[in-house]
DRENTOR-833558 format. One record per residue (C-alpha): y, x, z; residue in three letters. Coordinates in steps of 0.5 Angstrom, whole numbers, plus 500, padded with zeros to 3 digits. Layout:
BEGIN
<north Y&east X&up Z&r Ala>;
...
***
This chain:
BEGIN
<north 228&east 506&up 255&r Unk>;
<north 227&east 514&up 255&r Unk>;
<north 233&east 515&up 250&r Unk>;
<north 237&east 511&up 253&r Unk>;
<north 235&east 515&up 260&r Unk>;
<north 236&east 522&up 257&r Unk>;
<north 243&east 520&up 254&r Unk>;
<north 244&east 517&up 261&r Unk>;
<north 242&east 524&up 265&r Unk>;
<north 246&east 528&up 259&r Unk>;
<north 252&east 524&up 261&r Unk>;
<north 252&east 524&up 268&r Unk>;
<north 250&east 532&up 267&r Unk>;
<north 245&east 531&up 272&r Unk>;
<north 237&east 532&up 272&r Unk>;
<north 234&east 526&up 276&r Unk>;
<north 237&east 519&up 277&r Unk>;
<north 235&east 516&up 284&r Unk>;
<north 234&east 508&up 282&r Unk>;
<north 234&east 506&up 274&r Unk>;
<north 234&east 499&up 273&r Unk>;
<north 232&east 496&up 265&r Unk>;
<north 238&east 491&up 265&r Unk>;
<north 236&east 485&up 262&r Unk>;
<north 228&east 485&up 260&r Unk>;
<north 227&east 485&up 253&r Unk>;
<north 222&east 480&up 251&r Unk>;
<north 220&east 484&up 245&r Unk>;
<north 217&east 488&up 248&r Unk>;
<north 211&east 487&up 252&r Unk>;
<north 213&east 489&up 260&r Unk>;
<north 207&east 494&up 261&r Unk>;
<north 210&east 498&up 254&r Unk>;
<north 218&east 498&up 258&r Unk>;
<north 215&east 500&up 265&r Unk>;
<north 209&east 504&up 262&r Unk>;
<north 215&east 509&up 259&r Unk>;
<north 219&east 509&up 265&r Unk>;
<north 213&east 511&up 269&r Unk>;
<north 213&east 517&up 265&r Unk>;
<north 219&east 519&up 266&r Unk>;
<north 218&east 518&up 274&r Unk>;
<north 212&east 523&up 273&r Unk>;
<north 217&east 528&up 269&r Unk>;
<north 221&east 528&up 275&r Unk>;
<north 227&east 525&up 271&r Unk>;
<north 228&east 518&up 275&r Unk>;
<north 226&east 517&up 282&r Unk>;
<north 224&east 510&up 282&r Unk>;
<north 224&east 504&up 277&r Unk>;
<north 229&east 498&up 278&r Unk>;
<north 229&east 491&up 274&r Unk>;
<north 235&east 485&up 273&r Unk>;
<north 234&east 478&up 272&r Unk>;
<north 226&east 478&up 271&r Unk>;
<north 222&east 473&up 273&r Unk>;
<north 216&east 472&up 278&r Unk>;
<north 211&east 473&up 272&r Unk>;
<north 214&east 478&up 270&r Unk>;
<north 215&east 483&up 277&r Unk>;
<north 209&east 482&up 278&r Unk>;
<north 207&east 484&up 271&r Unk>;
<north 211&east 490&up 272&r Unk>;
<north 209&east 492&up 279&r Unk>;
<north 202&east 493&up 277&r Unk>;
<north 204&east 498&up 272&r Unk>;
<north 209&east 502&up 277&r Unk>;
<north 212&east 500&up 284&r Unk>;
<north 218&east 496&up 282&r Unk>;
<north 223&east 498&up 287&r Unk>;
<north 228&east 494&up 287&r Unk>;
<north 231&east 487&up 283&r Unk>;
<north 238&east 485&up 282&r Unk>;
<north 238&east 478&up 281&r Unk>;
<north 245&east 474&up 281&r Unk>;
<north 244&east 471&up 288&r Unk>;
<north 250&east 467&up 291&r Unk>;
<north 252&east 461&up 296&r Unk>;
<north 253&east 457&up 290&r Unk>;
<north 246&east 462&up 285&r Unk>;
<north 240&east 460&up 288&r Unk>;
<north 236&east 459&up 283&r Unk>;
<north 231&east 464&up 284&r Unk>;
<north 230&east 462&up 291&r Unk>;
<north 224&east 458&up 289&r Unk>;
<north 219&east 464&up 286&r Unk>;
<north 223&east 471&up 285&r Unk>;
<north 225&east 472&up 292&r Unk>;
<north 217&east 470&up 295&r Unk>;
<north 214&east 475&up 290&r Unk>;
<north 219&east 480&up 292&r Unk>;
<north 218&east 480&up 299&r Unk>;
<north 211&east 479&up 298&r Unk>;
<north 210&east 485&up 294&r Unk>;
<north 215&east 489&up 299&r Unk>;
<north 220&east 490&up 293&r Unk>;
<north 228&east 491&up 294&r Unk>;
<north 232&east 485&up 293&r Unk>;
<north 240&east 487&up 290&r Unk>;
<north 244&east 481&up 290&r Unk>;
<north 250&east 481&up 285&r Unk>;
<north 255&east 477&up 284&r Unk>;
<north 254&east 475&up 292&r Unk>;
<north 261&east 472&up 292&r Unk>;
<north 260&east 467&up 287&r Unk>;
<north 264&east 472&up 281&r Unk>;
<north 270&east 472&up 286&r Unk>;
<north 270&east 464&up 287&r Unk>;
<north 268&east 465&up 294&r Unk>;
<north 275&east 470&up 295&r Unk>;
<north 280&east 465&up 292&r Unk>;
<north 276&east 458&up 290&r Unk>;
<north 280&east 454&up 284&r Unk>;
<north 285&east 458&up 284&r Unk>;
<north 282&east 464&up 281&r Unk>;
<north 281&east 462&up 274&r Unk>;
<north 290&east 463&up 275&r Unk>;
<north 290&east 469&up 276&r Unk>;
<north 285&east 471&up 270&r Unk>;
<north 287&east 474&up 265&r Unk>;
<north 285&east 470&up 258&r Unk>;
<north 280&east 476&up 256&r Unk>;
<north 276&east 476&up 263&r Unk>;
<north 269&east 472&up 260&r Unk>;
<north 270&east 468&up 267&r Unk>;
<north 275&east 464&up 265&r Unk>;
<north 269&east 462&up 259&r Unk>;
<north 264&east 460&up 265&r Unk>;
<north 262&east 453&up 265&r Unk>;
<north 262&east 453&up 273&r Unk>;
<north 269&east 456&up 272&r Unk>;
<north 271&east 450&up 265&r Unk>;
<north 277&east 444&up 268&r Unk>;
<north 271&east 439&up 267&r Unk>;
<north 267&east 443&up 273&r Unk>;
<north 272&east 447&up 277&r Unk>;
<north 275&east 441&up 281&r Unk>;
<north 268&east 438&up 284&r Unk>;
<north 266&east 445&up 285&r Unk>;
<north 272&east 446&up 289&r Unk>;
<north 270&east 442&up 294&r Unk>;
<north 264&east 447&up 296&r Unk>;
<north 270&east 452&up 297&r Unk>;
<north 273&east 447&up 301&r Unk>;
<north 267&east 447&up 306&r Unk>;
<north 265&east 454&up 306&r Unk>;
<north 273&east 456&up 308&r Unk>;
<north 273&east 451&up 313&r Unk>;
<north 267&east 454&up 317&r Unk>;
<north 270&east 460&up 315&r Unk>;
<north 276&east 458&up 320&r Unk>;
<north 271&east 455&up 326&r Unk>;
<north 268&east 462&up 325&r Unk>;
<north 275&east 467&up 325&r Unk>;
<north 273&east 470&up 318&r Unk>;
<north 274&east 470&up 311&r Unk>;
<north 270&east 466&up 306&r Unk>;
<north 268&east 472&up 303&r Unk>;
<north 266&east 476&up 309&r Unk>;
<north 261&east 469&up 310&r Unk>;
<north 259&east 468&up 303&r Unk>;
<north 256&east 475&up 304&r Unk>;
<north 254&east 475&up 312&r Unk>;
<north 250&east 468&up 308&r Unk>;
<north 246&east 473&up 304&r Unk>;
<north 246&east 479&up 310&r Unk>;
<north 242&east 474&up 313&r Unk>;
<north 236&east 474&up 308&r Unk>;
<north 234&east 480&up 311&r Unk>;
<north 234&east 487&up 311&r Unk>;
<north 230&east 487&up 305&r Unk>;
<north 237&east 484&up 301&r Unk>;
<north 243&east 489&up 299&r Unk>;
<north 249&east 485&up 296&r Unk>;
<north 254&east 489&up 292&r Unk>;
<north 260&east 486&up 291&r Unk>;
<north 265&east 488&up 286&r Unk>;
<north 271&east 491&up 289&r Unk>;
<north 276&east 495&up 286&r Unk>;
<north 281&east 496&up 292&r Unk>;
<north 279&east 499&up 299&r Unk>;
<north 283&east 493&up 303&r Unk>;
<north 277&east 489&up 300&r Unk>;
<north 273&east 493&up 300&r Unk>;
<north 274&east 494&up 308&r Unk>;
<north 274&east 487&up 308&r Unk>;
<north 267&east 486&up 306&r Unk>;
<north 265&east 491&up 310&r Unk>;
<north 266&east 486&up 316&r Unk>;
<north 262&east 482&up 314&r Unk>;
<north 256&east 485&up 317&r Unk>;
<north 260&east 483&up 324&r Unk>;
<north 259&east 476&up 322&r Unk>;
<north 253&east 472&up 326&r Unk>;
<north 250&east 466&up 323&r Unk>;
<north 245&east 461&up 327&r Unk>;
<north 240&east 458&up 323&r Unk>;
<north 243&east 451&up 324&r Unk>;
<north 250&east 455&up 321&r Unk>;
<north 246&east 458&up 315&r Unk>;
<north 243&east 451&up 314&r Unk>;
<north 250&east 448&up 314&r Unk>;
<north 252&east 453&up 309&r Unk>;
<north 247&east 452&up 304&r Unk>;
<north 248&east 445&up 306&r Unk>;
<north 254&east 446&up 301&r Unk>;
<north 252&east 449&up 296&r Unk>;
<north 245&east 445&up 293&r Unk>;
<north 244&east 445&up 286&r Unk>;
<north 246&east 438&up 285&r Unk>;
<north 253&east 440&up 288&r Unk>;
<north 254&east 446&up 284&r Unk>;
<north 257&east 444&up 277&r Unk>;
<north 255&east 447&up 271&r Unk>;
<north 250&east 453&up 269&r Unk>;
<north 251&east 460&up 273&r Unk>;
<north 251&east 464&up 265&r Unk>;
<north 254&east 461&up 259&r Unk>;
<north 248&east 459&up 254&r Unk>;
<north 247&east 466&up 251&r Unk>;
<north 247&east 471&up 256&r Unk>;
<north 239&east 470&up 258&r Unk>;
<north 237&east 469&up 264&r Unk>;
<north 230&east 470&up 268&r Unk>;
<north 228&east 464&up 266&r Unk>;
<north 228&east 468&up 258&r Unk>;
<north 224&east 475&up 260&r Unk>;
<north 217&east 472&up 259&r Unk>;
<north 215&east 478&up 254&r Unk>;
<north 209&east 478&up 249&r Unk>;
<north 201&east 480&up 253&r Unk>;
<north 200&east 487&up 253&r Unk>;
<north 194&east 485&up 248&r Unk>;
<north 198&east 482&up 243&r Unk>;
<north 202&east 489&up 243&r Unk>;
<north 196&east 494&up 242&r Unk>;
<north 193&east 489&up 237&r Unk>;
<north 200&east 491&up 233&r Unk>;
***
Protein backbone atom coordinates (compact mmCIF):
# COMPACT_ATOMS: atom_id res chain seq x y z
CA UNK A 1 0.00 0.00 0.00
CA UNK A 2 2.66 2.56 0.94
CA UNK A 3 4.60 1.80 -2.28
CA UNK A 4 1.63 1.94 -4.40
CA UNK A 5 0.74 5.62 -2.70
CA UNK A 6 4.26 6.95 -3.25
CA UNK A 7 4.29 6.03 -6.70
CA UNK A 8 0.82 7.26 -7.02
CA UNK A 9 2.08 10.96 -5.54
CA UNK A 10 5.54 10.63 -7.70
CA UNK A 11 3.04 10.19 -10.50
CA UNK A 12 0.74 12.96 -10.26
CA UNK A 13 3.70 15.46 -8.92
CA UNK A 14 1.87 16.17 -5.84
CA UNK A 15 2.39 15.54 -1.91
CA UNK A 16 -0.98 14.60 -0.57
CA UNK A 17 -3.74 12.86 -2.22
CA UNK A 18 -7.63 13.96 -0.55
CA UNK A 19 -9.25 10.42 -0.61
CA UNK A 20 -7.09 6.85 -1.35
CA UNK A 21 -9.20 3.99 -2.01
CA UNK A 22 -7.69 0.05 -1.42
CA UNK A 23 -9.36 -0.90 -4.59
CA UNK A 24 -10.61 -4.50 -4.01
CA UNK A 25 -9.34 -5.87 -0.66
CA UNK A 26 -6.76 -8.08 -0.32
CA UNK A 27 -7.68 -11.31 1.52
CA UNK A 28 -4.08 -12.19 2.03
CA UNK A 29 -3.60 -9.72 4.34
CA UNK A 30 -5.34 -9.30 7.55
CA UNK A 31 -7.41 -5.78 7.07
CA UNK A 32 -5.78 -3.97 10.18
CA UNK A 33 -2.34 -4.62 8.63
CA UNK A 34 -3.80 -2.84 5.03
CA UNK A 35 -5.42 0.05 7.04
CA UNK A 36 -2.93 0.23 10.13
CA UNK A 37 -0.36 1.41 6.86
CA UNK A 38 -2.55 3.96 5.51
CA UNK A 39 -3.15 5.43 8.99
CA UNK A 40 0.38 6.30 8.80
CA UNK A 41 0.29 7.48 5.90
CA UNK A 42 -2.46 9.95 6.85
CA UNK A 43 -0.43 10.90 10.10
CA UNK A 44 2.83 11.62 7.23
CA UNK A 45 0.46 13.95 5.70
CA UNK A 46 0.47 12.16 2.37
CA UNK A 47 -3.29 11.03 1.90
CA UNK A 48 -6.23 12.80 3.77
CA UNK A 49 -8.53 9.96 4.23
CA UNK A 50 -8.96 6.57 3.47
CA UNK A 51 -11.43 4.77 1.14
CA UNK A 52 -12.40 0.86 0.50
CA UNK A 53 -14.08 -0.86 -2.65
CA UNK A 54 -16.01 -3.80 -2.70
CA UNK A 55 -15.63 -4.79 0.92
CA UNK A 56 -18.06 -6.50 2.96
CA UNK A 57 -19.81 -5.47 6.10
CA UNK A 58 -17.44 -7.44 8.50
CA UNK A 59 -14.86 -5.94 6.73
CA UNK A 60 -15.80 -2.01 7.17
CA UNK A 61 -16.10 -2.57 10.39
CA UNK A 62 -13.02 -4.09 10.98
CA UNK A 63 -11.42 -1.44 8.84
CA UNK A 64 -13.17 1.38 10.56
CA UNK A 65 -11.99 0.29 14.14
CA UNK A 66 -8.24 0.82 12.90
CA UNK A 67 -8.90 4.42 10.94
CA UNK A 68 -12.35 6.10 9.90
CA UNK A 69 -13.06 4.89 6.56
CA UNK A 70 -14.29 7.67 4.84
CA UNK A 71 -16.12 6.40 1.96
CA UNK A 72 -17.02 3.19 0.25
CA UNK A 73 -17.23 2.42 -3.43
CA UNK A 74 -19.57 -0.41 -4.02
CA UNK A 75 -21.28 -1.10 -7.54
CA UNK A 76 -24.69 -0.26 -6.65
CA UNK A 77 -27.56 0.26 -9.69
CA UNK A 78 -31.15 -0.17 -10.13
CA UNK A 79 -30.25 -3.59 -11.39
CA UNK A 80 -27.08 -4.09 -8.46
CA UNK A 81 -28.64 -4.41 -5.05
CA UNK A 82 -26.91 -6.88 -3.58
CA UNK A 83 -25.40 -4.74 -1.04
CA UNK A 84 -28.41 -3.35 0.18
CA UNK A 85 -29.06 -5.75 2.81
CA UNK A 86 -25.89 -5.50 5.14
CA UNK A 87 -22.98 -3.05 3.43
CA UNK A 88 -25.19 0.07 2.93
CA UNK A 89 -26.81 -0.21 7.07
CA UNK A 90 -23.39 -0.39 8.22
CA UNK A 91 -22.26 2.42 6.36
CA UNK A 92 -24.81 4.67 7.36
CA UNK A 93 -24.54 3.49 10.83
CA UNK A 94 -20.89 4.29 11.09
CA UNK A 95 -21.54 7.71 9.29
CA UNK A 96 -19.23 6.51 6.24
CA UNK A 97 -19.77 7.89 2.48
CA UNK A 98 -21.40 5.44 -0.02
CA UNK A 99 -19.87 5.94 -3.72
CA UNK A 100 -22.06 4.24 -6.02
CA UNK A 101 -20.09 3.09 -9.30
CA UNK A 102 -21.71 1.81 -12.25
CA UNK A 103 -25.05 3.78 -11.23
CA UNK A 104 -26.07 3.19 -14.61
CA UNK A 105 -26.22 -0.61 -14.59
CA UNK A 106 -22.40 -0.23 -17.24
CA UNK A 107 -24.64 1.74 -19.65
CA UNK A 108 -27.80 -0.63 -19.81
CA UNK A 109 -29.75 1.85 -18.27
CA UNK A 110 -28.73 4.72 -21.32
CA UNK A 111 -29.30 2.01 -24.28
CA UNK A 112 -31.06 -1.29 -22.86
CA UNK A 113 -30.15 -4.58 -25.24
CA UNK A 114 -29.08 -2.46 -27.81
CA UNK A 115 -25.88 -1.74 -26.05
CA UNK A 116 -23.87 -4.60 -26.52
CA UNK A 117 -24.17 -3.69 -30.52
CA UNK A 118 -22.41 -1.14 -30.15
CA UNK A 119 -19.59 -2.34 -28.43
CA UNK A 120 -16.68 -3.25 -29.71
CA UNK A 121 -15.46 -7.35 -29.11
CA UNK A 122 -12.54 -5.81 -26.88
CA UNK A 123 -14.97 -4.13 -24.36
CA UNK A 124 -15.05 -7.00 -21.16
CA UNK A 125 -18.89 -6.07 -21.29
CA UNK A 126 -19.79 -7.46 -23.78
CA UNK A 127 -18.41 -10.87 -21.86
CA UNK A 128 -20.78 -9.95 -18.78
CA UNK A 129 -23.01 -12.72 -17.98
CA UNK A 130 -26.03 -9.89 -17.67
CA UNK A 131 -25.17 -8.70 -20.86
CA UNK A 132 -24.56 -12.78 -22.44
CA UNK A 133 -27.80 -13.48 -25.33
CA UNK A 134 -29.11 -16.08 -23.01
CA UNK A 135 -29.68 -13.11 -20.32
CA UNK A 136 -30.01 -9.96 -22.33
CA UNK A 137 -33.62 -10.79 -23.66
CA UNK A 138 -35.27 -11.26 -20.08
CA UNK A 139 -33.27 -8.29 -18.60
CA UNK A 140 -34.66 -6.02 -21.51
CA UNK A 141 -37.68 -6.21 -20.16
CA UNK A 142 -36.44 -4.01 -17.00
CA UNK A 143 -35.35 -1.86 -19.41
CA UNK A 144 -38.59 -1.46 -20.80
CA UNK A 145 -40.04 -0.47 -17.41
CA UNK A 146 -37.85 1.59 -16.43
CA UNK A 147 -37.87 3.79 -19.85
CA UNK A 148 -41.71 3.62 -19.62
CA UNK A 149 -41.62 5.44 -16.23
CA UNK A 150 -38.98 7.57 -17.56
CA UNK A 151 -41.55 8.86 -20.60
CA UNK A 152 -44.61 9.50 -17.66
CA UNK A 153 -41.82 11.30 -16.08
CA UNK A 154 -40.26 13.60 -18.94
CA UNK A 155 -36.71 12.50 -18.45
CA UNK A 156 -34.07 9.84 -19.58
CA UNK A 157 -33.76 6.51 -18.36
CA UNK A 158 -30.48 7.25 -17.07
CA UNK A 159 -31.22 10.41 -15.40
CA UNK A 160 -34.05 8.34 -13.54
CA UNK A 161 -31.71 5.39 -12.73
CA UNK A 162 -29.53 8.04 -11.21
CA UNK A 163 -32.43 10.31 -9.69
CA UNK A 164 -33.30 6.40 -8.23
CA UNK A 165 -29.72 6.36 -6.21
CA UNK A 166 -29.99 10.60 -5.63
CA UNK A 167 -32.66 9.63 -3.33
CA UNK A 168 -30.67 7.14 -0.97
CA UNK A 169 -29.70 9.96 0.62
CA UNK A 170 -27.15 12.63 0.99
CA UNK A 171 -24.62 10.32 2.04
CA UNK A 172 -24.73 8.41 -1.66
CA UNK A 173 -22.61 10.11 -4.37
CA UNK A 174 -23.06 7.90 -7.72
CA UNK A 175 -20.18 8.52 -10.62
CA UNK A 176 -21.35 7.61 -13.45
CA UNK A 177 -18.88 7.23 -16.35
CA UNK A 178 -18.82 9.62 -18.86
CA UNK A 179 -16.70 10.58 -21.61
CA UNK A 180 -18.70 13.49 -23.40
CA UNK A 181 -19.78 16.73 -22.06
CA UNK A 182 -23.43 16.12 -23.54
CA UNK A 183 -23.91 13.17 -21.43
CA UNK A 184 -22.27 14.56 -18.78
CA UNK A 185 -25.15 17.45 -18.77
CA UNK A 186 -27.40 14.81 -19.11
CA UNK A 187 -26.60 13.43 -16.08
CA UNK A 188 -26.24 16.46 -14.19
CA UNK A 189 -30.32 16.96 -14.65
CA UNK A 190 -30.85 14.00 -13.15
CA UNK A 191 -30.42 15.89 -9.68
CA UNK A 192 -33.81 17.89 -11.27
CA UNK A 193 -35.52 14.64 -11.34
CA UNK A 194 -38.33 14.00 -8.09
CA UNK A 195 -39.42 10.50 -7.25
CA UNK A 196 -42.25 9.95 -4.56
CA UNK A 197 -41.81 6.82 -2.35
CA UNK A 198 -44.45 5.01 -4.34
CA UNK A 199 -42.20 5.84 -7.60
CA UNK A 200 -39.10 4.64 -6.03
CA UNK A 201 -41.07 1.41 -4.98
CA UNK A 202 -42.42 1.07 -8.44
CA UNK A 203 -38.89 1.58 -9.84
CA UNK A 204 -37.30 -1.04 -7.46
CA UNK A 205 -40.01 -2.92 -8.23
CA UNK A 206 -38.59 -3.63 -11.77
CA UNK A 207 -35.44 -4.67 -11.13
CA UNK A 208 -35.59 -7.57 -7.91
CA UNK A 209 -33.05 -10.22 -7.67
CA UNK A 210 -35.40 -12.67 -9.18
CA UNK A 211 -35.96 -10.33 -12.26
CA UNK A 212 -32.32 -9.59 -13.05
CA UNK A 213 -30.52 -12.48 -15.04
CA UNK A 214 -27.00 -13.48 -14.46
CA UNK A 215 -24.53 -12.28 -11.85
CA UNK A 216 -23.21 -8.52 -11.80
CA UNK A 217 -19.37 -9.67 -12.27
CA UNK A 218 -18.03 -12.56 -14.39
CA UNK A 219 -16.50 -15.44 -12.05
CA UNK A 220 -13.13 -14.18 -11.50
CA UNK A 221 -13.39 -10.80 -10.74
CA UNK A 222 -14.04 -10.80 -6.54
CA UNK A 223 -16.64 -9.17 -5.20
CA UNK A 224 -17.46 -8.13 -1.37
CA UNK A 225 -18.68 -11.42 -0.72
CA UNK A 226 -14.37 -12.71 -1.19
CA UNK A 227 -12.77 -9.92 0.91
CA UNK A 228 -12.91 -11.79 4.24
CA UNK A 229 -9.29 -11.39 5.41
CA UNK A 230 -7.16 -13.59 7.78
CA UNK A 231 -8.04 -12.23 11.91
CA UNK A 232 -5.13 -9.99 12.91
CA UNK A 233 -4.04 -12.52 15.59
CA UNK A 234 -3.32 -14.99 12.69
CA UNK A 235 -1.28 -12.40 11.21
CA UNK A 236 0.94 -11.40 14.47
CA UNK A 237 1.38 -15.08 15.10
CA UNK A 238 3.44 -15.20 11.47
Amino acid sequence: MRAACEGSLARLGIDCIDLYYQHRVDTGVSIEVTIGELKELVKEGKIKYIGLSEASASTIRRAHAVHPITAVQMEWSLWSRDMEENIIPTCRELGIGIVAYSPLGRGFFSEGSKLVELLSDQDFRKYMPRFLPENLEKNALIFERVNAMAIRKGCTPSQLALAWLHHQGNNVCPIPGTTKIENFNQNVRALSVKLKPEEMAELESYATAADVRGDRCPPMMNTWKDSETPPLSSWKAK
